[in-house]
C-alpha positions in Angstrom: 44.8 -1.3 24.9 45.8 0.2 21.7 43.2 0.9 19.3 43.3 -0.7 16.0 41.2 1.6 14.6 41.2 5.7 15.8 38.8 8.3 13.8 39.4 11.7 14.9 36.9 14.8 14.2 36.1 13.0 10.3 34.7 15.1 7.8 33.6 14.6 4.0 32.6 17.5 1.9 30.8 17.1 -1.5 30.4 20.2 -4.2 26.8 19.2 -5.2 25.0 20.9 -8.4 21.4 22.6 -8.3 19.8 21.9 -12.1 16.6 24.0 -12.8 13.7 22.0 -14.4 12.7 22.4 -17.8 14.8 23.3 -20.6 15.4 26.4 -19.3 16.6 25.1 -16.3 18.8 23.2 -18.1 20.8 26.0 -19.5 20.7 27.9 -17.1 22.4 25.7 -14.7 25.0 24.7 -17.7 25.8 28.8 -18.2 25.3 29.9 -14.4 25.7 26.7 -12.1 24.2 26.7 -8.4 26.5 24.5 -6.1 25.9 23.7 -2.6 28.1 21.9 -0.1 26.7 19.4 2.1 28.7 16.8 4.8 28.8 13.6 4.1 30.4 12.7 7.3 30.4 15.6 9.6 32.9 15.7 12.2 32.8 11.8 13.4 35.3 10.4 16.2 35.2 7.1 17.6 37.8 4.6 18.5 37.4 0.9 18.0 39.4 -2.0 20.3 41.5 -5.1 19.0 39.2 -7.5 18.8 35.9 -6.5 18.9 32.8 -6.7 17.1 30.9 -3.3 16.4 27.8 -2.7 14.7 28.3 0.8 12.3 24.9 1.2 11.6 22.2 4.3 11.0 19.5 5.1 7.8 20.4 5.3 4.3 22.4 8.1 3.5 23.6 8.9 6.7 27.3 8.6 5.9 28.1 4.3 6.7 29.5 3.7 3.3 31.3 7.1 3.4 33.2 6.6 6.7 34.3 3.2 5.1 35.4 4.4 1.9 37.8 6.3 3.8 38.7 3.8 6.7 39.9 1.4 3.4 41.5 4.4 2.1 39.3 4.4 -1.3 37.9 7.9 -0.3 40.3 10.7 1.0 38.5 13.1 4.0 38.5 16.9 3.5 39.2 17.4 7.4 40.2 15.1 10.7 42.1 12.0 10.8 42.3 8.1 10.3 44.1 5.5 11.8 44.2 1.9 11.0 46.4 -0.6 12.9 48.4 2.8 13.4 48.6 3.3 9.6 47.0 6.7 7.7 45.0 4.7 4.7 45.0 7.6 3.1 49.2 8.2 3.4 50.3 4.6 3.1 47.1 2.4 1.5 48.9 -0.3 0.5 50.2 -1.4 3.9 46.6 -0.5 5.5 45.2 -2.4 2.6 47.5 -5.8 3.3 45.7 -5.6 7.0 42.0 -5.6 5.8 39.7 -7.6 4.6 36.1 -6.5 2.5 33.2 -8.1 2.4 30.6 -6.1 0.5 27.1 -8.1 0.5 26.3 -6.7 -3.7 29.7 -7.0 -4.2 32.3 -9.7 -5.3 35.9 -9.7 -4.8 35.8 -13.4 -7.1 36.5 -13.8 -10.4 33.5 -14.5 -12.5 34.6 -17.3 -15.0 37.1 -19.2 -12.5 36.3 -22.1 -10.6 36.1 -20.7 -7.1 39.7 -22.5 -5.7 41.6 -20.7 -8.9 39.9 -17.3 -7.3 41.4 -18.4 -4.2 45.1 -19.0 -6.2 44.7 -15.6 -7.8 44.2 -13.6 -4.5 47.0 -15.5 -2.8 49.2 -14.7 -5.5 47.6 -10.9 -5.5 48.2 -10.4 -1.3 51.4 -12.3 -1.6 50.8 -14.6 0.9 53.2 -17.5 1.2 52.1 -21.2 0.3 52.5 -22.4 3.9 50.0 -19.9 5.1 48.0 -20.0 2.6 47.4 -24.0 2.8 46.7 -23.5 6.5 44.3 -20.9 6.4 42.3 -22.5 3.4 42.2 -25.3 5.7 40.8 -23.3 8.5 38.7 -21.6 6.4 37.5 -24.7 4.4 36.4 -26.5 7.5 34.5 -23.5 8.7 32.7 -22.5 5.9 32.9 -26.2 4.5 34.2 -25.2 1.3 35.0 -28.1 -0.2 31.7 -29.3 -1.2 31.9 -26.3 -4.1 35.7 -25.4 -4.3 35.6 -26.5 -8.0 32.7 -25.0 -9.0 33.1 -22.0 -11.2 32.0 -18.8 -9.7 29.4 -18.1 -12.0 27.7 -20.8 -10.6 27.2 -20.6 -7.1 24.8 -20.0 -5.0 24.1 -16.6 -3.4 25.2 -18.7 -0.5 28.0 -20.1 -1.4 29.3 -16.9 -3.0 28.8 -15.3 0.2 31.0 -17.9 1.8 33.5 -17.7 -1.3 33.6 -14.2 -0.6 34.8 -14.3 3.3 37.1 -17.0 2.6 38.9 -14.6 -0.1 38.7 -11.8 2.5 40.6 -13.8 4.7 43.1 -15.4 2.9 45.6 -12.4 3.9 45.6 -13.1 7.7 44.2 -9.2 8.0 43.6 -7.8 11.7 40.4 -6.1 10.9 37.6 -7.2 9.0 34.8 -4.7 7.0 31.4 -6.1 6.6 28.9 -4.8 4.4 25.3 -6.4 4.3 26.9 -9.8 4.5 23.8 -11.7 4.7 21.6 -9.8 2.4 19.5 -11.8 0.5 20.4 -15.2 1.7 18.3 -17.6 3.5 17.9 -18.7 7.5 20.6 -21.7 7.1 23.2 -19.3 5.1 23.1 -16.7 7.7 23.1 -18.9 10.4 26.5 -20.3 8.7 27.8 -16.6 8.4 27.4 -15.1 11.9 28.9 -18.7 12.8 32.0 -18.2 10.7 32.5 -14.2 12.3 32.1 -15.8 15.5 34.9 -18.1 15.3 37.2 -16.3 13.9 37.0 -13.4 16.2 37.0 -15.9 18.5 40.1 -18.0 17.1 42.1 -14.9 15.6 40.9 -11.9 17.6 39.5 -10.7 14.3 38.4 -6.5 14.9 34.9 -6.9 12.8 33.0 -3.9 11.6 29.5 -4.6 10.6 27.1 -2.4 8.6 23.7 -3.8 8.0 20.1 -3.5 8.3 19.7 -7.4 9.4 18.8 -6.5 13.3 19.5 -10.1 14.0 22.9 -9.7 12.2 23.5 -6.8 15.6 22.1 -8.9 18.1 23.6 -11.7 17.5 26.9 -10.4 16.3 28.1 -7.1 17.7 28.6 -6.5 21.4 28.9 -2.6 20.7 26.6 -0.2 18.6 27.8 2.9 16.5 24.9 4.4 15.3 25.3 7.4 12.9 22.4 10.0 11.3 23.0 13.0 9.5 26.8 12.0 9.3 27.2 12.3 12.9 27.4 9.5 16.2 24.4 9.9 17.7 24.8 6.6 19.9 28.4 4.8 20.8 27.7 1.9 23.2 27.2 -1.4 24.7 23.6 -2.7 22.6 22.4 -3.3 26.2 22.8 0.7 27.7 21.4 1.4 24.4 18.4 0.1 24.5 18.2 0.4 28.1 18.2 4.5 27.4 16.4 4.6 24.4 13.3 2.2 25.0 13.1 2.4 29.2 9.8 1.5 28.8 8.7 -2.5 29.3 5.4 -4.6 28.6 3.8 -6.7 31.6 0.9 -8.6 29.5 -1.3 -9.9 32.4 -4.4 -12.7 31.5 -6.9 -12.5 34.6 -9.2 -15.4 35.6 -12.3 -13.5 35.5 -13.5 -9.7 35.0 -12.4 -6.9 37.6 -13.6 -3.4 37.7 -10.1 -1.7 39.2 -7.1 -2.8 36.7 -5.2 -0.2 37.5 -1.2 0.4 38.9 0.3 4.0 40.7 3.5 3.0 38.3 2.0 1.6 35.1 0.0 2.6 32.7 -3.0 0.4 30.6 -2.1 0.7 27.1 -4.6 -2.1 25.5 -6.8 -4.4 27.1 -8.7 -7.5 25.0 -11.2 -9.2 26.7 -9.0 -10.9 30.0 -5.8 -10.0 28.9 -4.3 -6.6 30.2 -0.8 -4.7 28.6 0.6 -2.6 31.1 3.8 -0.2 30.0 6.1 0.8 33.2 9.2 2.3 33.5 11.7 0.2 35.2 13.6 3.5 37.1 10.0 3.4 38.7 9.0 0.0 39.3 10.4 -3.2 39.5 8.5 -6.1 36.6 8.8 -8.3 40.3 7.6 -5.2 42.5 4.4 -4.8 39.6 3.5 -8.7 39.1 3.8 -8.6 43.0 1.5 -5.6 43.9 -1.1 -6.9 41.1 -1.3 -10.1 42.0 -3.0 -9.2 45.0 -5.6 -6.8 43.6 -6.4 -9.4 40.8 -6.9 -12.7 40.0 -4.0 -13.7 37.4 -3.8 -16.3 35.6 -1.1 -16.0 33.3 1.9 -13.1 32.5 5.1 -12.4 30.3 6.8 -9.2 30.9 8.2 -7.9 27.4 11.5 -6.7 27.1 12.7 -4.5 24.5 15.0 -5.5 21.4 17.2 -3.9 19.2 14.8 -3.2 16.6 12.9 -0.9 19.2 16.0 1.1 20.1 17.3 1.6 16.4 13.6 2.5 15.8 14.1 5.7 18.5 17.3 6.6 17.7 16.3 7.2 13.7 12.8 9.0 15.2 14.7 11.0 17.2 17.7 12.2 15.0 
């Protein structure tokens, strides 16, 4: 299958200026400047499927919001090369922009003193979309996010909430193919999230909407994205299924074991005793070595258990190692 989006070997160079402290410093840096060049984005490649749902995430300053800039054309790269729905943004933006839709979390694309339906009129009018479609994508997208309830309110107004819903709707008024999230639930409560990830959901599922999420919600990842891109230092230092991901960067799991009564030999070949309070036991194993079923199985015959959970790990775990480790 085609990819809709195809980054090739990206690079982003910035010229940055040294000032000297003082007011010596000062001048000197005005009469003899110091400039050093640092990457941005530093030689990044990675190809993303119609339809899918990928998780562009990594620590402030690693290069997220740079690599997106110039996937929406708004930043041009000094080397390597971009390709969205088989347009260059940086050649033809206009067409690439007609395919995309922006949601920036901060950010509004909504007009401040309109009533949030005349935002909707202006953007239609804006993306040239024709009445027809536009009518039956409002309606879509009305029932979804169950717009109606605040259509006429002005957009100065609203609730974070709403304005967040506002704010998808007017990103996909256009029809686009692919779909840029950025922090789209920042700030808002359990119920408006929950709304959110359900909207996403449905329209990838409805429309085959491509969705690129950048966040630092782990919940919005785990229950959104079925693939992790996970950046540092401008560079991929992880591309793959959440699953393989943490599977490689956390293979260590949690068998917490309450006994009946004391025992003087707690101990496993394959696991080791990482805290103990009072009756209840944490062991840490590594599943290449031992089976949860082959450890519950061989201690349960040394002690006398009364109750166990085996942890497994979660995403916050494995984005955890990947920023310790990079």
């Amino acid at each position: 299958m085609e990819a809709v989006i195809e980054v090739i070997d990206l690079v982003k160079e910035y010229t940055i200026a040294k000032k000297g402290r003082g007011l010596r410093g000062s001048l000197k840096s005005l009469l003899f400047p110091q400039k050093t060049k640092v990457n941005g984005v530093d030689g990044i490649s990675f190809s993303i499927a119609p339809g899918e749902i990928v998780g562009y995430i990594g620590p402030n300053g690693a290069g997220k919001s740079t690599t997106i800039k110039m996937l929406t054309g708004i930043l041009h790269p000094t080397s390597g090369s971009i390709k969205v729905c088989g347009i260059s943004p940086q050649a033809d933006r206009k067409a690439v922009v007609g395919k995309l839709g922006v949601v920036f979390g901060q950010r509004t694309q909504l007009y401040w003193d309109l009533r949030l339906g005349e935002s909707f009129e202006l953007l239609r009018r804006i993306y040239q979309v024709d009445k027809a479609t536009y009518e039956e994508n409002m309606a879509v997208l009305g029932d979804v996010l169950k717009l109606n309830d605040f259509i006429d309110t002005p957009v100065r107004q609203l609730s974070l909430g709403q304005r967040m819903r506002g704010d998808l709707a007017a990103a996909m008024l256009h029809s686009p193919s692919v779909l840029f999230l950025d922090e789209p639930t920042i700030g808002l409560d359990a119920d408006a999230k929950h709304a959110i990830r359900d909207f996403i959901k449905e329209m990838n599922r409805k429309m085959g909407l491509t969705v690129i999420l950048t966040t630092h919600d782990l919940d919005d990842v785990e229950q959104l994205c079925s693939r992790l891109v996970v950046v540092n230092h401008g560079k991929v230092v992880e591309d793959g299924p959440i699953d393989s991901i943490i599977g490689k960067l956390t293979p260590h799991r949690l068998l917490v074991v309450e006994l009946e009564r004391p025992c003087d030999d707690l101990s496993h070949p394959a696991a080791t005793i990482i805290k103990q309070e009072g009756l209840k036991v944490w062991y840490q194993f590594e599943k290449v070595r031992v089976t949860a079923a082959e450890l519950i199985s061989d201690l349960s015959q040394k002690l006398p258990i009364q109750d166990l959970s085996v942890k497994e790990p979660d995403i916050e775990d494995a984005i955890r190692a990947v920023y310790k480790g990079y």
